[in-house]
C-alpha positions in Angstrom: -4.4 17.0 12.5 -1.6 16.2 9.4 -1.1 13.0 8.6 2.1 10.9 8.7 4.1 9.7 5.9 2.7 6.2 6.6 -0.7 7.3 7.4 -0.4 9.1 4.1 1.3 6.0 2.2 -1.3 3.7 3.5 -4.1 6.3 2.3 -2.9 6.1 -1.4 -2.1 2.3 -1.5 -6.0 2.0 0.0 -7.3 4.1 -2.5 -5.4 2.3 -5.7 -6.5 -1.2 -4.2 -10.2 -0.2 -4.0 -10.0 1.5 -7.4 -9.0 -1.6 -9.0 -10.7 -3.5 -7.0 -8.2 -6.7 -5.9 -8.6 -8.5 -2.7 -6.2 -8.5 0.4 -6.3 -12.2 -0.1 -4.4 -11.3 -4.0 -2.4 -8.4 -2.6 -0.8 -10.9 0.1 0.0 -14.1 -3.1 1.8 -11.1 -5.0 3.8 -10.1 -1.8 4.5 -13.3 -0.2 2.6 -12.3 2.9 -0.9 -13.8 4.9 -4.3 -12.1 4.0 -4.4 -10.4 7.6 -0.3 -8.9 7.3 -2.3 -7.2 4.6 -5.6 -6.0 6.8 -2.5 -4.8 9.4 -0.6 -2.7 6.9 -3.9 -1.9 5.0 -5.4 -0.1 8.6 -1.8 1.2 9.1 -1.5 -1.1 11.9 2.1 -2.3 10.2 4.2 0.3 8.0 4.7 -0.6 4.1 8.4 -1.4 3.6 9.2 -0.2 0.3 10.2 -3.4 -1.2 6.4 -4.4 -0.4 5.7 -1.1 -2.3 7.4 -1.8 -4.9 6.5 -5.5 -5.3 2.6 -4.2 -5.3 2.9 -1.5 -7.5 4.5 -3.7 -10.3 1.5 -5.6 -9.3 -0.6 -3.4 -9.6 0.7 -2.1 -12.9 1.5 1.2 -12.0 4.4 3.4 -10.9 5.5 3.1 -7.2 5.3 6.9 -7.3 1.4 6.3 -6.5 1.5 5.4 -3.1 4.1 8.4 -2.2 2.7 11.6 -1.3 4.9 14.9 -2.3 6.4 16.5 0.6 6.9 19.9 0.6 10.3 21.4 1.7 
């Protein structure tokens, strides 16, 4: 089955959140939101808006570029 652009979004922001190892309790003080708007957008119940993105990868201390996948033409 391919994944989404969400699903795929959500699979990298997942990935750089465990790897440094911040809670969805800090992710949601940086982004203004409650700890389970995080769980929701974390389990791709809710889709990351890309100012959210962009607010947690400046966070996060890396490029926003992280959480989006290359599509291929």
């Amino acid at each position: 089955m391919t994944q989404t652009l969400p699903e795929k979004v959500t699979i990298a922001v997942r990935a750089e959140v465990r790897r440094q190892g911040v809670t969805q309790r800090w992710i949601g003080e940086q982004l203004g939101l409650s700890q389970p708007q995080i769980w929701e957008r974390l389990h791709g119940e809710i889709e990351w808006r890309m100012s959210e993105l962009e607010r947690l990868a400046a966070a996060l201390q890396v490029p926003v570029t992280k959480f989006l996948p290359v599509v291929a033409a």
